[in-house]
Backbone as CSV, one residue per row, in Angstrom:
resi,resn,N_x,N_y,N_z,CA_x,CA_y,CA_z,C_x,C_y,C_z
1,UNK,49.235,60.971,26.135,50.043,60.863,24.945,49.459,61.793,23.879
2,UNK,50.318,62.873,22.924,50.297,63.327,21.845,50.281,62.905,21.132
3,UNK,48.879,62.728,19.967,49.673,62.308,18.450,48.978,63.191,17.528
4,UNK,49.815,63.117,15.946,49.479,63.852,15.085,48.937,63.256,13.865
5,UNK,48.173,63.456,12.925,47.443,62.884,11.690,47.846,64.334,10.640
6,UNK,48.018,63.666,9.393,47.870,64.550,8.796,46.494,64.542,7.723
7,UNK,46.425,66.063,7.498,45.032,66.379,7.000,45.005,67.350,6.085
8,UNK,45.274,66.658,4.835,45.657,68.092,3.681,46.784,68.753,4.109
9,UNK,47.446,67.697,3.671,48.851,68.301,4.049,49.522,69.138,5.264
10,UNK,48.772,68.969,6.485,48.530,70.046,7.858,48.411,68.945,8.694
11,UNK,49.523,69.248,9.529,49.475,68.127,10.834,48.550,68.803,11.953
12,UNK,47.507,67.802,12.143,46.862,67.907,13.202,46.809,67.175,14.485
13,UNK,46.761,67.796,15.958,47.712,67.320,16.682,46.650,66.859,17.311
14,UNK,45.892,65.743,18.071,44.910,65.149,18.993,45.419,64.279,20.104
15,UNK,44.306,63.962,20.617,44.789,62.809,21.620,43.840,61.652,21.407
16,UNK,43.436,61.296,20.483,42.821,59.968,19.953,44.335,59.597,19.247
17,UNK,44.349,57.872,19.182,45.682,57.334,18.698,44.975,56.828,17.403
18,UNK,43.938,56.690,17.073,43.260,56.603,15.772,43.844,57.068,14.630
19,UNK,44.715,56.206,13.778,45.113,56.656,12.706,46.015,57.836,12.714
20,UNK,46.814,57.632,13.624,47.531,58.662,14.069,49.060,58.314,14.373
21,UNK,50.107,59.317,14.432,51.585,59.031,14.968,52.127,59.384,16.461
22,UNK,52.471,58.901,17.129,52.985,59.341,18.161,54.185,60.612,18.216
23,UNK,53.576,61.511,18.980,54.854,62.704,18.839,55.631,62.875,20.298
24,UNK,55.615,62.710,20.946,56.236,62.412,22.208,56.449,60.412,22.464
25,UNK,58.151,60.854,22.678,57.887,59.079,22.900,57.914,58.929,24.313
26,UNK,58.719,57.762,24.695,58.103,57.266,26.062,59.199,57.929,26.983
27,UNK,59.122,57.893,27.975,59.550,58.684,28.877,60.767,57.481,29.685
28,UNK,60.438,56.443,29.901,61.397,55.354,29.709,61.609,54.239,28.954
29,UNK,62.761,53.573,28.926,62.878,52.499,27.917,63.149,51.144,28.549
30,UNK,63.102,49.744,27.776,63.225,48.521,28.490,64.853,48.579,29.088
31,UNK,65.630,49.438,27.689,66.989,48.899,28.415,67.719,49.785,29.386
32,UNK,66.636,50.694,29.391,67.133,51.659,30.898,67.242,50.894,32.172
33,UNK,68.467,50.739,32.307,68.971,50.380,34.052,69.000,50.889,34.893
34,UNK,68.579,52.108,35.395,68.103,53.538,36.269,66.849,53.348,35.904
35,UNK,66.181,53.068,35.520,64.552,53.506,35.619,63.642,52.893,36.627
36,UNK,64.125,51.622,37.017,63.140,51.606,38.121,63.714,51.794,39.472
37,UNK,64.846,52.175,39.759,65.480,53.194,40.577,65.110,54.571,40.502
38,UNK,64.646,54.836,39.101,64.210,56.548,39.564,62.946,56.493,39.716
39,UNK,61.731,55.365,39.359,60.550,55.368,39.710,60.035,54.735,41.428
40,UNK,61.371,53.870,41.832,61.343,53.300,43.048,61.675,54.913,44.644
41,UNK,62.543,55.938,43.778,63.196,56.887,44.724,61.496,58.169,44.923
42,UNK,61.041,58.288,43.203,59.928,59.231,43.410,58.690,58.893,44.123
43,UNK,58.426,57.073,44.158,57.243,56.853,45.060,57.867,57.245,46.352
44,UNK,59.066,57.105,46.713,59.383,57.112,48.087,58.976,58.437,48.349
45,UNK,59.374,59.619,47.665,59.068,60.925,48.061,58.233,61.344,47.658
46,UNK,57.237,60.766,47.333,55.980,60.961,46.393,55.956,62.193,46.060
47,UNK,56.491,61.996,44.371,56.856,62.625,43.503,55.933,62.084,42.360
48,UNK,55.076,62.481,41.553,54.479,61.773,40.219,55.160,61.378,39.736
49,UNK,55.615,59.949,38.845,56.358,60.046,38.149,56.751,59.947,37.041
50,UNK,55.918,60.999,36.620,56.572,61.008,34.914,57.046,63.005,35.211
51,UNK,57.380,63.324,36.379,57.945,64.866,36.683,59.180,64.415,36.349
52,UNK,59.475,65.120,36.162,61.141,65.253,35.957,62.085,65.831,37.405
C-alpha cells in the first residue's frame, strides 16, 4: 500500500501508514459480487491476485 503525508506543504509519498493517507484504494470491495469469483478463477490458474 501507498500513502502520502504532507510536509510543508509537499506531499510525500511512503509506505509507513503512520500519520499518513491512503493513495491507492483497495483493489476489491465488500459489495463486489464477482470478486471472489475472480479470486476463486486466478488461484485456479495461478495467477497472483491482485494482477489484473
Amino acid at each position: 500500500m501507498i500513502y502520502f503525508k504532507m510536509e510543508n506543504g509537499v506531499k510525500k509519498y511512503t509506505l509507513q501508514s503512520e500519520n499518513a493517507t491512503i493513495v491507492l484504494p483497495a483493489k476489491f470491495s465488500i459489495e463486489d459480487k464477482y470478486s471472489e469469483y475472480r479470486i476463486e478463477n486466478k488461484k485456479k490458474h495461478n495467477i497472483y491476485p491482485f494482477d489484473d
